[in-house]
C-alpha positions in Angstrom: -120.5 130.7 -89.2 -118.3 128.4 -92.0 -121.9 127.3 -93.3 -123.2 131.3 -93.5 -120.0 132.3 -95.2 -120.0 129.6 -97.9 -123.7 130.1 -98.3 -122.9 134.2 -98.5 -120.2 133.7 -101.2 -122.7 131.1 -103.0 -125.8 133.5 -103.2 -123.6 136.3 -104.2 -121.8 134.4 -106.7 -124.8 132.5 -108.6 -125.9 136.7 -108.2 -123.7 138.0 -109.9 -124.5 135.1 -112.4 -128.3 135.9 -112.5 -127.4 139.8 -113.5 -124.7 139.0 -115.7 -127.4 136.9 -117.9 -129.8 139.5 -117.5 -127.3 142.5 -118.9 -126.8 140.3 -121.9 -130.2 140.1 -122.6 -131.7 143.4 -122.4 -130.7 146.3 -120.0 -134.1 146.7 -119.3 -134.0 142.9 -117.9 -130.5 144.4 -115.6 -132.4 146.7 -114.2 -135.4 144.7 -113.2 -133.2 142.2 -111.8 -131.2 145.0 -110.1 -133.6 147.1 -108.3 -137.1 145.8 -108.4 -137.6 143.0 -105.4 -137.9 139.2 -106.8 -136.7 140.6 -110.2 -134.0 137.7 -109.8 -137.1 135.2 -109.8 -139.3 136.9 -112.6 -135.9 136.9 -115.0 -135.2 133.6 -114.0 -138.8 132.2 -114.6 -138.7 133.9 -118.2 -135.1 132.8 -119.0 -134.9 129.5 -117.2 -132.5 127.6 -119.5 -130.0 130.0 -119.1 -130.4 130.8 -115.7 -131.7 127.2 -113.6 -128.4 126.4 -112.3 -127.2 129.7 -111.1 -130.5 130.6 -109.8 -130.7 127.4 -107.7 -127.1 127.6 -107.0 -128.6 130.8 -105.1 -131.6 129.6 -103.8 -129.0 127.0 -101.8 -126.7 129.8 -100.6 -129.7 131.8 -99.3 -130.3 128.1 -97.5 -127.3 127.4 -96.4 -127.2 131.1 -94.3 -130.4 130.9 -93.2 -129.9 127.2 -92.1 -126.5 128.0 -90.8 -128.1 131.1 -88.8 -130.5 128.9 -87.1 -127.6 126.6 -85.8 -126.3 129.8 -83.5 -128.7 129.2 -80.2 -128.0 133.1 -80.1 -129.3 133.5 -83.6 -132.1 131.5 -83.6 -133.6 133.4 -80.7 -132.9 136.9 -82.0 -134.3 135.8 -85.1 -137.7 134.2 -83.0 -137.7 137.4 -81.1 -137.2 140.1 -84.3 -140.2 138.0 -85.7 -142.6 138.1 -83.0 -142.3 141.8 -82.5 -142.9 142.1 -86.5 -145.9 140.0 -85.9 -146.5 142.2 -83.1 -146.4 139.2 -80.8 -145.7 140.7 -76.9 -143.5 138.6 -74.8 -145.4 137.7 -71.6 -143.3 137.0 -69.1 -144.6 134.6 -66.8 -145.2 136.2 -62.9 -143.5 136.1 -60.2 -144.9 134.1 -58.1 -142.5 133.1 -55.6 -144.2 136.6 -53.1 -147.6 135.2 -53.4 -146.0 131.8 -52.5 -143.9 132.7 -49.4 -147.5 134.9 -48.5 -149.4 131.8 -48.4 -147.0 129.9 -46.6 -146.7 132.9 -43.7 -150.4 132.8 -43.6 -150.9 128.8 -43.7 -148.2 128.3 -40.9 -149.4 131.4 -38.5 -153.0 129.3 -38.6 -151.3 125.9 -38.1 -150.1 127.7 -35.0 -153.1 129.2 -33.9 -154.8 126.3 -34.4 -152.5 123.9 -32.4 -152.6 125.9 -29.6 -156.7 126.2 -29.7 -156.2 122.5 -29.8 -154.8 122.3 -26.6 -157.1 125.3 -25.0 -160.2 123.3 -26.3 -159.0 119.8 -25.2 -158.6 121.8 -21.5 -161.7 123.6 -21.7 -163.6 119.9 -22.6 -161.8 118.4 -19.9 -163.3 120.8 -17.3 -166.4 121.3 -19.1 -166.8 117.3 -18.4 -166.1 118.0 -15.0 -168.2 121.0 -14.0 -171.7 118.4 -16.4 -170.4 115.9 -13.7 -170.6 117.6 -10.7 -174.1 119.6 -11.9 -176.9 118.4 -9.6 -180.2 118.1 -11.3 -182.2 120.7 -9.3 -179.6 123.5 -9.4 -181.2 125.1 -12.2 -179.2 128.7 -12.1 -175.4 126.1 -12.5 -177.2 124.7 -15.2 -177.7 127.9 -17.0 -174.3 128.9 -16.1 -173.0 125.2 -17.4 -175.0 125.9 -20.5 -173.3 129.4 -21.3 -169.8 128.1 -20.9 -170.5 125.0 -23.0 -171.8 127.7 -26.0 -169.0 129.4 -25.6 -167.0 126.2 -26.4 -168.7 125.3 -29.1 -168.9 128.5 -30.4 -165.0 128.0 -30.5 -165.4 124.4 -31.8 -167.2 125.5 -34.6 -164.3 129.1 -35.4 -161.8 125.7 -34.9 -163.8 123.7 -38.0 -163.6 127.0 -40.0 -160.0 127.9 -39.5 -158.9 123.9 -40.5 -161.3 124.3 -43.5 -159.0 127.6 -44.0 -156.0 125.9 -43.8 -157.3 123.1 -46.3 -158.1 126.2 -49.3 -154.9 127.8 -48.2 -152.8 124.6 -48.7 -154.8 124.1 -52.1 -153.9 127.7 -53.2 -149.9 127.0 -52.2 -149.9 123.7 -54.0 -151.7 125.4 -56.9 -149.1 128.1 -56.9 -146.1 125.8 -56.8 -147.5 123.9 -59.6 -147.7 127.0 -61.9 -144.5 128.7 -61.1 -142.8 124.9 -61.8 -144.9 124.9 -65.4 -143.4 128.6 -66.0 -139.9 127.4 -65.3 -140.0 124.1 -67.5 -141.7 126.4 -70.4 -139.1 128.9 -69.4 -136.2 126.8 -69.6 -137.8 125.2 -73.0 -138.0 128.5 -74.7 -134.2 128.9 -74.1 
């Protein structure tokens, strides 16, 4: 705040220099200097021996505020964020992705459950399965048929098993995806501030 004050009092000063050398030279030179924007540098570009140093003088002042603006973390960011909606520059905010997160994590453990305990189904059902092809007798042709229904049926759940892991394996893919991004958007969140 010290720096922007000196560097106020500096600009204004060398100013008040700039228009007091203009007055003497014409009032027509006052009042371009006065009210027309950059008349300061047209005068001074004209009369540059007698203005240089007070023009420089407030070419630093206008430095030192904007220089001692940019030290104030709060100003620098109102500053960043005045200019970007001049350059009509939206803020995207980056989404919240914590709900599709904890969704995919619901949905990835309730089929890591399911699928444990078709585990241990299937692991029974192959057990008697193995029993019931032992015990077949080769001329019994209607236990056979009855053999070969059941042992569809298992592998008609074998193959919804294969599915559901290659489920789990895009699921866990998504979530890891997911945590990635949302720990990019905090790093570039907590890099912007």
């Amino acid at each position: 705040m010290v720096i922007m004050l000196l560097g106020l009092l500096l600009a204004t000063g060398a100013s008040i220099v700039v228009l007091i050398n203009a007055f003497r030279q014409h009032v027509g030179w006052f009042l371009l200097v006065f009210f027309v924007p950059f008349g300061n540098v047209i005068f001074a570009c004209v009369h540059w021996a007698e203005t240089k140093v007070s023009f420089a003088l407030s070419l630093v002042g206008v430095g030192m505020i904007v220089g001692g603006a940019l030290a104030v973390p709060e100003m620098r960011l109102l500053m960043m964020k005045d200019a970007r909606a001049k350059m009509g520059i939206t803020e995207q905010k980056a989404p919240d992705l914590t709900a599709q997160i904890q969704e995919h994590r619901d949905k990835l453990e309730s089929l890591q459950g399911t699928f444990a305990q078709d585990g241990v189904t299937l692991t029974k059902e192959y057990q008697q399965l193995d029993a019931q092809r032992k015990a077949l007798k080769p001329g019994d042709t209607e236990a056979v048929a009855k053999f070969n229904e059941v042992a569809a049926a298992y592998q008609a759940k074998n193959t919804a098993r294969k599915q559901m892991q290659q489920q789990m394996d895009t699921l866990q893919k998504e979530l890891d995806g997911l945590l990635e991004a949302r720990s990019r958007a905090a790093t570039a969140n907590n890099a912007g501030n």
